[in-house]
Structure formats: structure tokens, C-alpha cells
N, CA, C and O atoms as a GROMACS GRO file, in nm:
protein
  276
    1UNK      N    1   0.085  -0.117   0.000
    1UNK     CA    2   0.000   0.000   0.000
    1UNK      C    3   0.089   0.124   0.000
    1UNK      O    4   0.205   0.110   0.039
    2UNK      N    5   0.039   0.264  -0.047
    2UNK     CA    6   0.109   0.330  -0.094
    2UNK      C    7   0.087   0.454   0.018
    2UNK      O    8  -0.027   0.503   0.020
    3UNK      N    9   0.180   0.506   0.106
    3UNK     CA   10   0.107   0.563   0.196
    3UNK      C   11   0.187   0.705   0.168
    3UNK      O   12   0.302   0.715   0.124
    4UNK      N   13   0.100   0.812   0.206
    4UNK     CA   14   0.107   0.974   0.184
    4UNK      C   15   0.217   1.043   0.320
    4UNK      O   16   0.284   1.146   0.311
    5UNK      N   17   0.208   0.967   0.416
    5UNK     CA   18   0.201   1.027   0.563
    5UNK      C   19   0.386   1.091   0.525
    5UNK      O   20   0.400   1.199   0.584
    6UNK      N   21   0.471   1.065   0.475
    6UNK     CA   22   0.575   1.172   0.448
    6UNK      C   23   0.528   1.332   0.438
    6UNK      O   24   0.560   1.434   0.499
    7UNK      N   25   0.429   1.297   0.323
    7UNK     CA   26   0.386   1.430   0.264
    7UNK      C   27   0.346   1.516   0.349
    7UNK      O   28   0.392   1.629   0.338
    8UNK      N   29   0.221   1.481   0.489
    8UNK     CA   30   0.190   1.584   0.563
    8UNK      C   31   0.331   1.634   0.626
    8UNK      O   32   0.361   1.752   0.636
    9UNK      N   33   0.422   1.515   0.671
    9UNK     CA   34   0.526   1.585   0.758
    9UNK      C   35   0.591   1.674   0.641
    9UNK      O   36   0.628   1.788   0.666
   10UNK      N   37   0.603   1.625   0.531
   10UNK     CA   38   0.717   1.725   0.418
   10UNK      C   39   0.642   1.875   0.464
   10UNK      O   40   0.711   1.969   0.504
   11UNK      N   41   0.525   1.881   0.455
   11UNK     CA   42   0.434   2.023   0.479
   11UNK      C   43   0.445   2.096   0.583
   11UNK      O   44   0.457   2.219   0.589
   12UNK      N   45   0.439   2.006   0.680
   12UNK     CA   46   0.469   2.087   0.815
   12UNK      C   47   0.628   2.169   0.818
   12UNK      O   48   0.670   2.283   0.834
   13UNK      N   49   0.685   2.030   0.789
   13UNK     CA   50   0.851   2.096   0.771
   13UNK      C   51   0.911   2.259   0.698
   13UNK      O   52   0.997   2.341   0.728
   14UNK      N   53   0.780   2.240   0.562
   14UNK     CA   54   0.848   2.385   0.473
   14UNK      C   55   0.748   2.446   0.520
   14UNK      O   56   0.703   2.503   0.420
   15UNK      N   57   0.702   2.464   0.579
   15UNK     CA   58   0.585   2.575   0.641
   15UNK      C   59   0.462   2.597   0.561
   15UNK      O   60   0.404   2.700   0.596
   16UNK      N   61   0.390   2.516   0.443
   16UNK     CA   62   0.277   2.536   0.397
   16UNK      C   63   0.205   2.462   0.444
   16UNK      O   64   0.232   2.361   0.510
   17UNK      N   65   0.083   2.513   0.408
   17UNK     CA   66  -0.035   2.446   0.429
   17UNK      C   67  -0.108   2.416   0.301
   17UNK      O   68  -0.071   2.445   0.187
   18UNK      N   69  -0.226   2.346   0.341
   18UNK     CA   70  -0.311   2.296   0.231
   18UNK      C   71  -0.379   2.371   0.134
   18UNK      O   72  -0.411   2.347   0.017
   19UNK      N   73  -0.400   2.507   0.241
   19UNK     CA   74  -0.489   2.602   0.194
   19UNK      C   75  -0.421   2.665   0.051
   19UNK      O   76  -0.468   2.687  -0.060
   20UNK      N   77  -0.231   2.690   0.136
   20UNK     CA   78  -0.175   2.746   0.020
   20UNK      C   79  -0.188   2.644  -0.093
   20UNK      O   80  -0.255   2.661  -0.195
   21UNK      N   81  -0.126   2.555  -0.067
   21UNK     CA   82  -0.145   2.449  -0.186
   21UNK      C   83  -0.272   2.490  -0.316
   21UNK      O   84  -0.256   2.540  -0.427
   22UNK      N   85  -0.359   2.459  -0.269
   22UNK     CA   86  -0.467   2.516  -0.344
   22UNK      C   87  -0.498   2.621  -0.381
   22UNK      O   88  -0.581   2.625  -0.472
   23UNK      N   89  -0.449   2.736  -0.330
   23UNK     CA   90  -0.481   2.895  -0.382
   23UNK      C   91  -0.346   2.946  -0.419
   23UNK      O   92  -0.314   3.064  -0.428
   24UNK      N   93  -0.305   2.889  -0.430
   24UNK     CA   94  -0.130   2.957  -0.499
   24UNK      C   95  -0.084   2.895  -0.571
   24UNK      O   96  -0.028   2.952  -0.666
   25UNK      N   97  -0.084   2.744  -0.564
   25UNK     CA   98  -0.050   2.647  -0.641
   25UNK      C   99  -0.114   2.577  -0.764
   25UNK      O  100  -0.060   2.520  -0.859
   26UNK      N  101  -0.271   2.602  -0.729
   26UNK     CA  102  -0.372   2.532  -0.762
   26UNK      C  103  -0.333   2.399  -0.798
   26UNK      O  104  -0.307   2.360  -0.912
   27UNK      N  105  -0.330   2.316  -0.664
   27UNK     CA  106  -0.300   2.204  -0.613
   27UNK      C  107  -0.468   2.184  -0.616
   27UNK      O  108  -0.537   2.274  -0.569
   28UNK      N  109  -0.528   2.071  -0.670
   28UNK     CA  110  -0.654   1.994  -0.662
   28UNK      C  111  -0.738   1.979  -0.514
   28UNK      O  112  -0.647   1.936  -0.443
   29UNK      N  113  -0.820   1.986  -0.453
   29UNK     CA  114  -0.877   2.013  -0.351
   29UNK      C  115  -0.896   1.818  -0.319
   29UNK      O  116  -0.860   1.738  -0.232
   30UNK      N  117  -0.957   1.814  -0.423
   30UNK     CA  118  -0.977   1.657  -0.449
   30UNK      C  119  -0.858   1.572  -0.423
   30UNK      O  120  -0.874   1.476  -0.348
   31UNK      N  121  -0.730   1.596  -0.480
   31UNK     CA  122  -0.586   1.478  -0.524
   31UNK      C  123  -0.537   1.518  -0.341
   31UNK      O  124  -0.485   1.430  -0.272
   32UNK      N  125  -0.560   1.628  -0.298
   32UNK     CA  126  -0.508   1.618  -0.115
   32UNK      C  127  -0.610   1.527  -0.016
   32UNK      O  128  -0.588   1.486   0.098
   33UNK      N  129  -0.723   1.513  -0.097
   33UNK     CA  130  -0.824   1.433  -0.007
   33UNK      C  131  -0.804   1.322  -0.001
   33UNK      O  132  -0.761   1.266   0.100
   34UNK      N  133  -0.836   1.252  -0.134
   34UNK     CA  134  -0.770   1.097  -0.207
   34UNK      C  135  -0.623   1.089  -0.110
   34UNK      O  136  -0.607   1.008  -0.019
   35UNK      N  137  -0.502   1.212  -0.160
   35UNK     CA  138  -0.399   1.168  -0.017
   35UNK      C  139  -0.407   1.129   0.099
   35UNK      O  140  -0.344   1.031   0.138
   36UNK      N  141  -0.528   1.237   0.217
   36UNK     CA  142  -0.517   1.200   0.302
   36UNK      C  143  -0.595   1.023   0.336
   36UNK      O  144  -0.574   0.955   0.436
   37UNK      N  145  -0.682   0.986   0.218
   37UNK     CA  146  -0.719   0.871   0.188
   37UNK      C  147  -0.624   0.743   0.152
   37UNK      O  148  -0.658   0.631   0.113
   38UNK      N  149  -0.494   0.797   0.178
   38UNK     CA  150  -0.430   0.690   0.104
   38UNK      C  151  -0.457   0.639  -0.066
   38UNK      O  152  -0.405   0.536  -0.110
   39UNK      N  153  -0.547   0.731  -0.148
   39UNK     CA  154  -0.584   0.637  -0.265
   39UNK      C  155  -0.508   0.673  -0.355
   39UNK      O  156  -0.436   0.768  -0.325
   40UNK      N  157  -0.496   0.625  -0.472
   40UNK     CA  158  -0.432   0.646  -0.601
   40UNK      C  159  -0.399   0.808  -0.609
   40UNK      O  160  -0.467   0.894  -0.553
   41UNK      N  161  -0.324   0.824  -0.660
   41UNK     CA  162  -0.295   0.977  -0.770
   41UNK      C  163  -0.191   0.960  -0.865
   41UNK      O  164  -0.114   0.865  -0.860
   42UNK      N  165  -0.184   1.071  -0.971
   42UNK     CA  166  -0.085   1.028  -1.049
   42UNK      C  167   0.051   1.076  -0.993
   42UNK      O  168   0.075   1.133  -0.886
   43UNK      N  169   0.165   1.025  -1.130
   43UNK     CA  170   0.246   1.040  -1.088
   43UNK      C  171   0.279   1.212  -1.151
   43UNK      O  172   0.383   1.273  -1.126
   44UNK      N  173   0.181   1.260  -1.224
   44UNK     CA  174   0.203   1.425  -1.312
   44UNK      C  175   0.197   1.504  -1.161
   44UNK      O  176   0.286   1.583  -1.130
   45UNK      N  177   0.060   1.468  -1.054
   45UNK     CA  178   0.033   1.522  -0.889
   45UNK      C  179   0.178   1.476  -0.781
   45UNK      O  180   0.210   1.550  -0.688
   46UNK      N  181   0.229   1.388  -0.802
   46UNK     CA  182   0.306   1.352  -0.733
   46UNK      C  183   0.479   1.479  -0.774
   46UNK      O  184   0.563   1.534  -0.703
   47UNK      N  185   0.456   1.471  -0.898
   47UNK     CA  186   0.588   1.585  -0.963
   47UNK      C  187   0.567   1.683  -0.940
   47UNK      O  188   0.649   1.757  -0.885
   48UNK      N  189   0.431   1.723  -0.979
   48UNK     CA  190   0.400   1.868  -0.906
   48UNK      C  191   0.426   1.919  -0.784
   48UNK      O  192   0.478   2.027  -0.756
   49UNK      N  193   0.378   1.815  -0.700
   49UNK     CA  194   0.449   1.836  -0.572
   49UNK      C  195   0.554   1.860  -0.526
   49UNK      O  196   0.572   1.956  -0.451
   50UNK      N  197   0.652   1.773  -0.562
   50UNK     CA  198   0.783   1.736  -0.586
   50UNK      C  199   0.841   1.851  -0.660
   50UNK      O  200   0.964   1.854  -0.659
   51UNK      N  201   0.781   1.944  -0.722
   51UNK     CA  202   0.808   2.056  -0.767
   51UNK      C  203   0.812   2.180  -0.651
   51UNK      O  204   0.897   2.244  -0.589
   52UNK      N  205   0.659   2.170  -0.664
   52UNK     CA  206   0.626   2.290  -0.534
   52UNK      C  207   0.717   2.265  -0.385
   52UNK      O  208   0.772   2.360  -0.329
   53UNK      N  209   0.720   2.176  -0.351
   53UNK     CA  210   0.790   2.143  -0.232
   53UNK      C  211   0.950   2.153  -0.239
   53UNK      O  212   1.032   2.151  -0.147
   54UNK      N  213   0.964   2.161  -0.346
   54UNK     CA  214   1.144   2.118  -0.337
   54UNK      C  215   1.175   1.998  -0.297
   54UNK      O  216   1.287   1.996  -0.246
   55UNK      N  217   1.116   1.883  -0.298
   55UNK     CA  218   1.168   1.748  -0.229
   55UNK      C  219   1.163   1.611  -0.310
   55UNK      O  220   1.120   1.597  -0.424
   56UNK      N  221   1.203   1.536  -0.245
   56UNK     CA  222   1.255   1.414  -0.285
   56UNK      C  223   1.081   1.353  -0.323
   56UNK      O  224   0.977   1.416  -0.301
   57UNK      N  225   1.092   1.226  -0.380
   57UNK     CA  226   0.952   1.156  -0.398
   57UNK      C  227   0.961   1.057  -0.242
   57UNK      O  228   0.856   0.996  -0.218
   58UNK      N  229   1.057   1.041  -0.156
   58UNK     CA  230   1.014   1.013  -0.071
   58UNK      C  231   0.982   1.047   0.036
   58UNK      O  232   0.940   0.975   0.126
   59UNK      N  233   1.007   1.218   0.039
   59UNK     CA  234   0.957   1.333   0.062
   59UNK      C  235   0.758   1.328   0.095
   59UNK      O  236   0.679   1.374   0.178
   60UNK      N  237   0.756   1.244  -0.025
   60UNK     CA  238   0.607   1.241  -0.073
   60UNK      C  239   0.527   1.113  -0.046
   60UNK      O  240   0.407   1.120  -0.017
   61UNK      N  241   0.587   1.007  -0.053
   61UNK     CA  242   0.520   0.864  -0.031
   61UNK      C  243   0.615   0.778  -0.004
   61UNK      O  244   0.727   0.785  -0.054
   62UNK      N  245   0.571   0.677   0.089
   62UNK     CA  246   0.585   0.554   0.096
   62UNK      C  247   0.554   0.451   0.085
   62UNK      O  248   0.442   0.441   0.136
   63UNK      N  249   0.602   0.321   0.030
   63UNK     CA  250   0.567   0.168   0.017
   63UNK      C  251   0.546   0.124   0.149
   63UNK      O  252   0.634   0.145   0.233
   64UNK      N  253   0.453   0.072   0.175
   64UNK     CA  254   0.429  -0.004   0.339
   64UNK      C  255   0.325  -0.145   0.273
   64UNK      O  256   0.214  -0.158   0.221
   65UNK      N  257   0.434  -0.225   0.311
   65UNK     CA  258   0.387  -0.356   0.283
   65UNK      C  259   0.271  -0.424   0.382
   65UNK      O  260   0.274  -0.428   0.505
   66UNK      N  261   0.193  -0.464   0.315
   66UNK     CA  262   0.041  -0.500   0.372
   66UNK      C  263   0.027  -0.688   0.399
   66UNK      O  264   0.131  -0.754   0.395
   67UNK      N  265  -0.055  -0.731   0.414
   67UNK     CA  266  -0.096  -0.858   0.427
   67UNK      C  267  -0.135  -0.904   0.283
   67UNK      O  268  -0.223  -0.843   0.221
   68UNK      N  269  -0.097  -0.966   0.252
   68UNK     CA  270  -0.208  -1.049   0.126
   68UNK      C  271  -0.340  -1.124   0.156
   68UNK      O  272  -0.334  -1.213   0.241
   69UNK      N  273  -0.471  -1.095   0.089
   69UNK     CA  274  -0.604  -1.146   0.113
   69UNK      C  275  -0.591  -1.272   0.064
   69UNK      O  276  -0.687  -1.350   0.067
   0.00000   0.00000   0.00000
């Protein structure tokens, strides 16, 4: 599973918030929700970020290995 939880800390770290994200950036209101959801996004949202932030992609996500059903 593909987990976001870098990303809030990457945010806290450079001092933005979500709000900026979206009104300065026009960062998707939707692709931060799905994040805090853990769900899919691309990888064009993931660069962007990786743009806006100045940081690494693991900056942004992590692999966290799950159980198999």
C-alpha cells in the first residue's frame, strides 16, 4: 500500500499548508483528499508536488507492505 504520511510531515517541515497548496498552487482540492485517503494519484500530482515542495519523492510517499487477502 502506498502511503502519503511523508507528505503531511514534508508540509509541516516547509511551512505550507493545504490552503496554500490550493490557492497559490492550484493544487486539486480533491488529489489532497484521495492523499489524506491513502488512494491512487498520479504520478504528473506527485511531480508537481515534488516541484512545489522542493523534495525528494520520498519526501512524498511511501511503500508499506500490507498482508495479502
Amino acid at each position: 500500500m502506498i502511503s502519503y504520511s511523508p507528505f503531511w510531515h514534508t508540509l509541516k517541515a516547509k511551512n505550507i499548508t493545504q490552503y496554500q497548496l490550493i490557492k497559490n498552487y492550484n493544487v486539486s482540492a480533491g488529489q489532497l483528499s484521495r492523499m489524506r485517503a491513502n488512494q491512487n494519484i498520479s504520478t504528473h500530482t506527485i511531480d508537481m508536488l515534488c516541484s512545489i515542495l522542493d523534495c525528494k519523492v520520498e519526501d512524498i510517499l511511501i511503500y508499506v507492505k500490507t498482508e495479502s487477502l
